[in-house]
Backbone bond lengths (Angstrom), bond angles and torsions (degrees), N, CA, C in turn:
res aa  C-N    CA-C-N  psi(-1)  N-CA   C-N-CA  omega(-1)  CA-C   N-CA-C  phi
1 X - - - 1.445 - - 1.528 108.03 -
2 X 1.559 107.59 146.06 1.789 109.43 171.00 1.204 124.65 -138.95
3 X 1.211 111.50 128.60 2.086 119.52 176.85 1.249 102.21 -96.93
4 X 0.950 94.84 129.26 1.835 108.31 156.13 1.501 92.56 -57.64
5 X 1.513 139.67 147.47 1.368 152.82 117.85 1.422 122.93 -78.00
6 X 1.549 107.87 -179.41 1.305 116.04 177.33 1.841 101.74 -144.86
7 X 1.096 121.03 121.39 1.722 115.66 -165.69 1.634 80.38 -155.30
8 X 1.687 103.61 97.50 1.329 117.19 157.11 1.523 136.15 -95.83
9 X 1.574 110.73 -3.98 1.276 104.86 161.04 1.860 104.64 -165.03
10 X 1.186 117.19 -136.89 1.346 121.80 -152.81 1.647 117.84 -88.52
11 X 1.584 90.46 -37.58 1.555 115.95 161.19 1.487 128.14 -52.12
12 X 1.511 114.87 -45.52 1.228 130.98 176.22 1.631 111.00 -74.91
13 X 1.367 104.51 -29.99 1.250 100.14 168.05 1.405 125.39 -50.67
14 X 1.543 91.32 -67.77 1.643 103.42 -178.96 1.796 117.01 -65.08
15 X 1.091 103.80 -11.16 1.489 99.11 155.49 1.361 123.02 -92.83
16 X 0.752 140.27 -47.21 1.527 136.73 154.56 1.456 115.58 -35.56
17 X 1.477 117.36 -48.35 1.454 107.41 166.62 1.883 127.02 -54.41
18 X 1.275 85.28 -33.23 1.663 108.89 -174.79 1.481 100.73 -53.23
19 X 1.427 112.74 -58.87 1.316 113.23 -156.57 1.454 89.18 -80.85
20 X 1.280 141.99 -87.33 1.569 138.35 175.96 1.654 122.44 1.75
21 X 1.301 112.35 -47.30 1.142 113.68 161.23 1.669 149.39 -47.56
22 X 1.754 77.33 -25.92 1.630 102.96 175.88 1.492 103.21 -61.45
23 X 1.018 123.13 -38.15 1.695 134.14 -146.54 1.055 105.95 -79.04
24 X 1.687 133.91 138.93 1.908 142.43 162.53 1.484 101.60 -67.54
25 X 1.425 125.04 -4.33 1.332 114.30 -152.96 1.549 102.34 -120.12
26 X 1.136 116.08 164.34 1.529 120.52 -174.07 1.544 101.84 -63.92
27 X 0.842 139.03 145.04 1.346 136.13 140.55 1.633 120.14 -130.13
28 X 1.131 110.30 139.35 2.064 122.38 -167.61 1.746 107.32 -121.00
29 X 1.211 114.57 154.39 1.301 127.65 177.57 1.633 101.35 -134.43
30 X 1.634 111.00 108.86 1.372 125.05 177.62 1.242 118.48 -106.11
31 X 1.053 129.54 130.03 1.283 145.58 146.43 1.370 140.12 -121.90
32 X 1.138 145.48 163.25 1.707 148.77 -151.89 1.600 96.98 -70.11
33 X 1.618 131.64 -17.17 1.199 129.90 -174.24 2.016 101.97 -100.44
34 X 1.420 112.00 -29.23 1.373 112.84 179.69 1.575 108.67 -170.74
35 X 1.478 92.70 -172.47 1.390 97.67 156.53 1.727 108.12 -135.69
36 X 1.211 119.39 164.20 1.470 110.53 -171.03 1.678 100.76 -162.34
37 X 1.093 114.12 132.55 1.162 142.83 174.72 1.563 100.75 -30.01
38 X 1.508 117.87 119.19 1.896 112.04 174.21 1.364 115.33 -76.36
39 X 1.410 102.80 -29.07 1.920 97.88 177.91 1.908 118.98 -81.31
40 X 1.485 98.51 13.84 1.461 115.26 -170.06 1.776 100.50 -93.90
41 X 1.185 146.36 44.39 1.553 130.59 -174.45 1.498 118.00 -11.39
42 X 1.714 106.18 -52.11 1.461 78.27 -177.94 1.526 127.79 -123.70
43 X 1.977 104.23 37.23 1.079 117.75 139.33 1.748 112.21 -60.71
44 X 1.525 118.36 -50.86 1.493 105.50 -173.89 1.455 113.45 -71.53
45 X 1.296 128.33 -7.04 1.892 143.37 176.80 1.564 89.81 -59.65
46 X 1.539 118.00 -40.88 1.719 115.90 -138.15 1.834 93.63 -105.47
47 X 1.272 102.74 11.99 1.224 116.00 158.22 1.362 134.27 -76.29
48 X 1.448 134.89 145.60 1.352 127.01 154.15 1.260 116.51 -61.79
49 X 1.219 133.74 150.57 1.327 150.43 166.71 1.642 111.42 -71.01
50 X 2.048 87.95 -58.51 1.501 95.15 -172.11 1.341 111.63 -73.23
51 X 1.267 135.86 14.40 1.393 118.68 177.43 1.512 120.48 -94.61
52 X 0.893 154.27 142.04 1.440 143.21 155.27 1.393 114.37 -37.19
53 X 1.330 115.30 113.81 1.730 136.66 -158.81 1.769 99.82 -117.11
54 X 1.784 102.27 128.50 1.381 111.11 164.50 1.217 141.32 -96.73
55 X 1.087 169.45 139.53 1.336 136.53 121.89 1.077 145.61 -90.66
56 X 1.676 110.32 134.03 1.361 127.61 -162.41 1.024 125.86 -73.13
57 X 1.121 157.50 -150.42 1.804 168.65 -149.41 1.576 125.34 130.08
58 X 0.686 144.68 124.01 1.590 136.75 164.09 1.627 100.69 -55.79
59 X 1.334 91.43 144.04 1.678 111.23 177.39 1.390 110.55 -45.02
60 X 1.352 119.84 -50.19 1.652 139.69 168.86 1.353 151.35 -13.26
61 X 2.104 75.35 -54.57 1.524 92.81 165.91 1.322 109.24 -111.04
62 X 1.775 105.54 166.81 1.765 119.64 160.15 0.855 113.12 -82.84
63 X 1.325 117.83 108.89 1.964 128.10 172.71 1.102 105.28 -110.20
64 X 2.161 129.00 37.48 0.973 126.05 135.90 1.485 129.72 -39.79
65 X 1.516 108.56 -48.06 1.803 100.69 -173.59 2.029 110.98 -80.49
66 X 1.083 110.71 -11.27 1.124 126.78 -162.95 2.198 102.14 -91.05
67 X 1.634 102.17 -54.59 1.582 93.93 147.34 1.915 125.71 -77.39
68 X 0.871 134.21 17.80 1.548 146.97 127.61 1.568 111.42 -44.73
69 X 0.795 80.61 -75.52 1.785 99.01 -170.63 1.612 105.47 -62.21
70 X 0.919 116.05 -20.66 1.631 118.08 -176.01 1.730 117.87 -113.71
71 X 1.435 97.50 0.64 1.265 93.98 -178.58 1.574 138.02 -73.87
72 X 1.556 106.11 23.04 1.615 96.82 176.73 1.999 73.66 -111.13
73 X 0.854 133.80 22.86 1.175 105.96 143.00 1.832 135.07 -140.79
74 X 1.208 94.91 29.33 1.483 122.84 175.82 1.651 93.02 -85.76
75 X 1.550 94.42 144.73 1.426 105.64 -172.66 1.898 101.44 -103.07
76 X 1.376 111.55 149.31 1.312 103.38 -158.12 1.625 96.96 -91.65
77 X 1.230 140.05 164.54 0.904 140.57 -137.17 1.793 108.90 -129.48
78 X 1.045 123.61 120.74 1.991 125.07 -161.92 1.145 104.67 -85.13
């Protein structure tokens, strides 16, 4: 599964890492430059900002409670 996000600076990072960490399950942060591990901080540092940023899931799991938890920075969907 994939969300668009929104991670505009250093803060959001480390919250987004925060919560990701909680999880047994893989979770990834993609963008047009990579993809990088979400429970990695400074795999998501070695990221662009300016690019349009995802997060991933395996088809597998429910990352209902996990977009809960992330939703002031989940991008809303058109």
């Amino acid at each position: 599964m994939k969300k668009a996000i929104k991670v505009k600076n250093i803060a959001h990072i480390q919250q987004i890492n925060q919560v990701v960490s909680k999880y047994p399950f893989d979770i990834w942060i993609h963008s047009k430059s990579g993809m990088v591990d979400a429970k990695s901080i400074l795999g998501i540092f070695a990221l662009s900002l300016n690019e349009e940023l995802f997060i991933v899931t395996d088809d597998d799991v429910d990352p209902r409670k996990l977009y809960a938890e992330l939703a002031d920075y989940i991008e809303i969907e058109k």
